[in-house]
C-alpha positions in Angstrom: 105.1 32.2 103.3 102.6 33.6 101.1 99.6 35.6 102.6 96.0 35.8 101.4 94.9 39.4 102.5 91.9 39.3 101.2 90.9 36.1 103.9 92.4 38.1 106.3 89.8 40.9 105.6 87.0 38.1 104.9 86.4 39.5 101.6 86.2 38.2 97.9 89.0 39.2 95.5 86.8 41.4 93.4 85.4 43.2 96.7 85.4 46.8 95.9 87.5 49.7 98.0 84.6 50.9 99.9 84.0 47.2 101.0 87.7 46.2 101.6 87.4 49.5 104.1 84.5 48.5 105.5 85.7 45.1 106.4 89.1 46.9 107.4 87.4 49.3 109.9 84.6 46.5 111.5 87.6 44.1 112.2 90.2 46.9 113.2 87.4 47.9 116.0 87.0 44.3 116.8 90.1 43.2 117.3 92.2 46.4 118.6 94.2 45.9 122.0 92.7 48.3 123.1 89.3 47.0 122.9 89.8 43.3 122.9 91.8 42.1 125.9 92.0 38.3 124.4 95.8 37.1 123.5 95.3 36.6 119.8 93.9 40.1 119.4 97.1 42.1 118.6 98.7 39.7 116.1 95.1 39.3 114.5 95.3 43.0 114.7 98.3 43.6 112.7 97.3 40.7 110.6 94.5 43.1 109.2 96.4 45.7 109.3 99.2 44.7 107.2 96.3 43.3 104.6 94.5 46.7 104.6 97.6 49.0 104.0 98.1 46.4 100.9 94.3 46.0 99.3 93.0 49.5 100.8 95.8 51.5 97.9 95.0 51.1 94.5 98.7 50.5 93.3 100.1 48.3 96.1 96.5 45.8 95.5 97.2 45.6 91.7 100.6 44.2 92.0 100.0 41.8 95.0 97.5 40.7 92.5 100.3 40.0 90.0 102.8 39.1 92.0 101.2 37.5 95.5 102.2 38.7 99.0 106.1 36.9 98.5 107.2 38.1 95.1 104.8 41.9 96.3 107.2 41.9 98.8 110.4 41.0 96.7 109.6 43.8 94.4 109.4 46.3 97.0 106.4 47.3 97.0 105.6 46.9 101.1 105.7 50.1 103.0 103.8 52.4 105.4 101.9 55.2 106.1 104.1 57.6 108.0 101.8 59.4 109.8 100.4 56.8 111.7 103.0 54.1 112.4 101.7 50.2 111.8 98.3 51.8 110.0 98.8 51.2 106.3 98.8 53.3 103.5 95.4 55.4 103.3 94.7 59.0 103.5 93.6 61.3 106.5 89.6 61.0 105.7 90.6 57.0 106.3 91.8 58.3 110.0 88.9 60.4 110.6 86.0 58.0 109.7 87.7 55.1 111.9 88.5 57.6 114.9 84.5 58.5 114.4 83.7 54.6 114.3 84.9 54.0 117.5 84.8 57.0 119.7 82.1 59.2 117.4 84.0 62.1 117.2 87.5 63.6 115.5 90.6 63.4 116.9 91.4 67.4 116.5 88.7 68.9 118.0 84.9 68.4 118.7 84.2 68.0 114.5 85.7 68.7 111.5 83.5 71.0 110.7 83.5 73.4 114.0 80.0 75.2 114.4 80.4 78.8 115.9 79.3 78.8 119.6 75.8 80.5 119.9 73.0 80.9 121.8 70.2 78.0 122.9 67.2 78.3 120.4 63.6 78.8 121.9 60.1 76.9 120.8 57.1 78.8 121.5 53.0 77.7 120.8 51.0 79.6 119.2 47.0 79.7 118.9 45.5 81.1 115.8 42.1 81.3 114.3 40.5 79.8 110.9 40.9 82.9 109.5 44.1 83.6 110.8 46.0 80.8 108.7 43.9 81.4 106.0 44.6 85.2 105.2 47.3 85.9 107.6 48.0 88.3 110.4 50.0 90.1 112.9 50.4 88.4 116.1 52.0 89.7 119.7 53.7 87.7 121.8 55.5 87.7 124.9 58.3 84.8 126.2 61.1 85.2 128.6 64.6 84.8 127.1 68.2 86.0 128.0 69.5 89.0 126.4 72.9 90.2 126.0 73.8 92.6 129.6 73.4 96.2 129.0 75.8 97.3 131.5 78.5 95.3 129.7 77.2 95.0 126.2 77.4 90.9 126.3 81.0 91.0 126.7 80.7 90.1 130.9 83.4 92.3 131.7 83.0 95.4 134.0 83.9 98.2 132.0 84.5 95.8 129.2 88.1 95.4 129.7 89.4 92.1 129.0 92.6 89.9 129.6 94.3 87.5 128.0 92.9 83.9 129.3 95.3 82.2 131.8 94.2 78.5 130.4 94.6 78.9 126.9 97.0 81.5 126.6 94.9 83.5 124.3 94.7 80.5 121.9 91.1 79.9 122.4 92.1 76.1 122.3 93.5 74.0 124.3 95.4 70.5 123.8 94.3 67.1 125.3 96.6 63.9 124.8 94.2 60.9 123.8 95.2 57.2 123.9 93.3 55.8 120.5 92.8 53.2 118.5 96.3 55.4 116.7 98.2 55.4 119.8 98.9 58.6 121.9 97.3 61.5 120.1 96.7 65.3 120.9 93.3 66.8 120.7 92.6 70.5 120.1 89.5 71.7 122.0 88.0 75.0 122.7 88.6 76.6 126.1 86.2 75.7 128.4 87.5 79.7 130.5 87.0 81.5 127.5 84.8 79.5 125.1 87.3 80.4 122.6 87.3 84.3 122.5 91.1 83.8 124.0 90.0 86.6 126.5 88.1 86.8 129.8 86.7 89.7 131.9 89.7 91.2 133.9 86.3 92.0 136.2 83.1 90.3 136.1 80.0 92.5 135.0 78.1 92.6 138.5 74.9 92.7 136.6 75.2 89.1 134.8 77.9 87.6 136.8 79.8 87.6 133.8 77.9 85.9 131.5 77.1 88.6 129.1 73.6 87.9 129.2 70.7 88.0 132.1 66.9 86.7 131.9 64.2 89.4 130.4 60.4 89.4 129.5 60.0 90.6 125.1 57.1 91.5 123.1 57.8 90.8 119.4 55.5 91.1 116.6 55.3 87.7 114.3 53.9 88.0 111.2 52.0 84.7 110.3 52.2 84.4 106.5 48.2 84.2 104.6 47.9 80.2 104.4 49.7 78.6 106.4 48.9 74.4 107.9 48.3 73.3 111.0 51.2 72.7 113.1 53.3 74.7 110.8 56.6 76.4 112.2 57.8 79.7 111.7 61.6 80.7 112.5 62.4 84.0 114.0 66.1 84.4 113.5 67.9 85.6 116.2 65.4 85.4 118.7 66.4 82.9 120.7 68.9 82.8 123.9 71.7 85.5 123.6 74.5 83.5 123.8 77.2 84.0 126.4 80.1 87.1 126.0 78.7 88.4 123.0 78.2 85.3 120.8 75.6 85.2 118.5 71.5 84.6 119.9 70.0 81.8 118.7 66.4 80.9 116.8 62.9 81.4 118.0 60.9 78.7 116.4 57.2 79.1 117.1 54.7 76.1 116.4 51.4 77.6 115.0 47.9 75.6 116.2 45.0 76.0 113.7 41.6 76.3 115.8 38.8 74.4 114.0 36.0 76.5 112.3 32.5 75.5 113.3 31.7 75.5 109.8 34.3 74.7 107.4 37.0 72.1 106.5 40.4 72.7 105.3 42.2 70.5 103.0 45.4 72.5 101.6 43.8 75.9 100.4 40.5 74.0 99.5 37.8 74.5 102.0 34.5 72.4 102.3 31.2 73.0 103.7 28.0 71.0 104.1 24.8 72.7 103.2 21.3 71.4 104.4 18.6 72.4 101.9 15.1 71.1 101.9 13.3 68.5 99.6 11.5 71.3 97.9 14.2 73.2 97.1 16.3 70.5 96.1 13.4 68.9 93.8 12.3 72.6 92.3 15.5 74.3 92.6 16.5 77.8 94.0 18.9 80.2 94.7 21.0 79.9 98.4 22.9 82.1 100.4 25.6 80.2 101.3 28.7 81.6 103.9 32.2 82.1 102.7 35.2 83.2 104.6 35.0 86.3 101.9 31.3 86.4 103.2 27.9 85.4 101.8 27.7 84.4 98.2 24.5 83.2 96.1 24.6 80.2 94.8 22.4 78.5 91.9 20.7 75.3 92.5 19.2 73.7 89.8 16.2 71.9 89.5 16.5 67.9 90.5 19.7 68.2 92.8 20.2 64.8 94.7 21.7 64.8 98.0 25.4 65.2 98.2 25.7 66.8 94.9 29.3 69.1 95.3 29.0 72.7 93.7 32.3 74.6 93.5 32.4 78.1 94.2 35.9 79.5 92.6 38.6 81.5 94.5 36.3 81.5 97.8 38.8 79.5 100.0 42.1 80.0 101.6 45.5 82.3 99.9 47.6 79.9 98.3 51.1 79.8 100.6 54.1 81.9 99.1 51.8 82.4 96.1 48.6 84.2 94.6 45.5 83.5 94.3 42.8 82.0 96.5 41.6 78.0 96.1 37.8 76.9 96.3 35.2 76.3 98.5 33.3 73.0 98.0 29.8 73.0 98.7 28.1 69.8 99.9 24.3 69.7 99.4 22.5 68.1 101.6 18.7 67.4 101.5 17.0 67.2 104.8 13.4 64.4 105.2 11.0 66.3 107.0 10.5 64.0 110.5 7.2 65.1 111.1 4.2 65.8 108.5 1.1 67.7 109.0 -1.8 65.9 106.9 -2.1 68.1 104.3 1.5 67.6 103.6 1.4 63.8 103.9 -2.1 64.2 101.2 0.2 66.3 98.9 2.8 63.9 98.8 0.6 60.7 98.9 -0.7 62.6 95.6 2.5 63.5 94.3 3.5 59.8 94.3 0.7 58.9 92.7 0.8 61.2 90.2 5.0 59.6 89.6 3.1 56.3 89.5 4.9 55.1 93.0 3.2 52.5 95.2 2.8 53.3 98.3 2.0 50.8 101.3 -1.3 52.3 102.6 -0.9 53.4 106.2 -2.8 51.7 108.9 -4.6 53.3 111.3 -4.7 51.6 115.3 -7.9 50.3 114.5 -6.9 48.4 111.2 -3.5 46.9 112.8 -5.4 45.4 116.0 -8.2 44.1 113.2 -5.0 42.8 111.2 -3.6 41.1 114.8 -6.4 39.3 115.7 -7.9 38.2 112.1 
């Protein structure tokens, strides 16, 4: 009886490899005895099984193609994967993404790409000023961390003899028989006695129980780099825990917090600052001392400025990051009203409208407005 794989996968018949594997994989999960305790499961099972170990190899799909499941099969084309028994024809990355698809993990060991064992990184705060970030400096600090035991040198053996590991053998890995979605399968892992040196202390270090490492107060010196963001982080490599028996420390990772400046605003290595000057000088013009983080500069204002007229002052803001050069400080003018006015100065300016041909509403005195309210 002639078999449509493709329905059996639930895909069209110009579905692509990556989507026949897909389908393969979703419906292998779903319907695995294993997972899926229902009657029909295992024949639907091997029902998608059969169809991906045809459509899921390049050469076996193009001549069902041609020749249908029937006349595929009177060919001799049908045929397995050897290495795992009922799972078609696909390669060892096919085993590998499944076995991670259902359990999230490898079948041989913890990954396929084993990380070294190492020592717990650390995060550390750190205040720093304005000025700080912007230039740079040389900060202290002191944290608690483990460090590798003196009196054994990390290894946690007294005396630093060693033995081989009674668990592993010396292997520094031990097998684990799996049931998977594959059947009964071994898994390597590292020794949990040895962590996978193959050796353990033929006598504990008394000092760190034979850990290799114990608990200690450092001072470092970090050296925070001239412009540097808020919230930036810095890693220190290799100051973070010492790992156990002599494996390598991890990172110290150390978050940096930017104090405002009571003055200035940051926005990359632009600063900005806003500048009160007085109607006068604004109208006539003058020359300002305006602050810097290099310091006081002089700045030119011409005649006629209007309020919130920006002036640039080049190179006076904060070192560029991993780079030369300073940016610019932006300087916001802003022209202060007077609140109060002595008479002479309201006469002057009463004149100087006049004299700009401005109309002023005359001023009442309390006389006038009570005139004004009962007229």
């Amino acid at each position: 009886m002639a078999k449509d794989y493709y329905k059996a996968l639930g895909v069209k018949k110009e579905a692509s490899g990556e989507e026949i594997k897909s389908a393969y994989k979703s419906l292998a999960k779903k319907y695995h005895p294993d997972l899926n305790k229902e009657a029909s499961a295992s024949e639907k099972f091997k029902e998608v099984n059969e169809a991906y170990s045809v459509l899921g190899d390049k050469t076996k799909r193009q001549n069902y193609d041609r020749f249908g499941s029937e006349g595929f099969n009177q060919q001799g084309f049908q045929g397995g994967f050897s290495g795992f028994e009922g799972f078609g024809n696909f390669g060892m990355d096919d085993a590998f993404d499944i076995f991670e698809s259902f359990f999230g993990g490898s079948p041989f060991g913890s990954s396929r790409r084993r990380r070294q064992a190492r020592g717990a990184d650390l995060e550390y705060s750190m205040d720093i000023s304005f000025e700080e970030a912007a230039f740079g400096a040389e900060k202290k600090i002191e944290f608690e961390k483990h460090v590798a035991c003196e009196e054994c040198r990390g290894t946690g053996s007294e005396g630093g003899e060693t033995e081989v590991c009674p668990v592993c053998k010396g292997n520094g890995m031990v097998k684990k028989v799996l049931r998977t979605p594959f059947g009964v399968m071994a898994q390597t892992a590292t020794c949990h006695e040895c962590g996978g040196e193959g050796e353990v202390a033929k006598a504990k270090c008394k000092k760190c129980n034979g850990k290799g490492v114990v608990k200690k107060t450092k001072t470092i010196t970090v050296n925070i780099p001239a412009g540097v963001e808020n919230h930036a982080t810095l890693r220190v490599a290799g100051e973070g825990e010492a790992g156990e028996r002599g494996t390598i420390s991890g990172n110290l990772y150390i978050e940096l917090n930017v104090k405002p400046h009571k003055l200035f605003e940051r926005d990359g290595a632009d600063i900005y600052l806003e500048y009160p000057v007085s109607f006068s000088q604004a109208a006539m013009g003058d020359e300002v001392k305006v602050p810097t983080l290099h310091g006081d500069v002089t700045m030119k204002m011409p005649a006629g400025t209007q309020s919130e007229t920006v002036f640039k002052l080049k190179g006076k803001g904060v070192h560029y990051l991993n780079s030369d050069g300073f940016g610019d400080e932006l300087v916001k003018v802003i022209v202060k009203i007077p609140e109060k006015l002595s008479k002479k100065q309201k006469e002057l300016l009463e004149e100087f409208a006049s004299e700009s041909n401005e109309k002023l509403k005359p001023r009442k005195g309390l006389f006038g407005k009570m005139k004004e309210a009962f007229s």
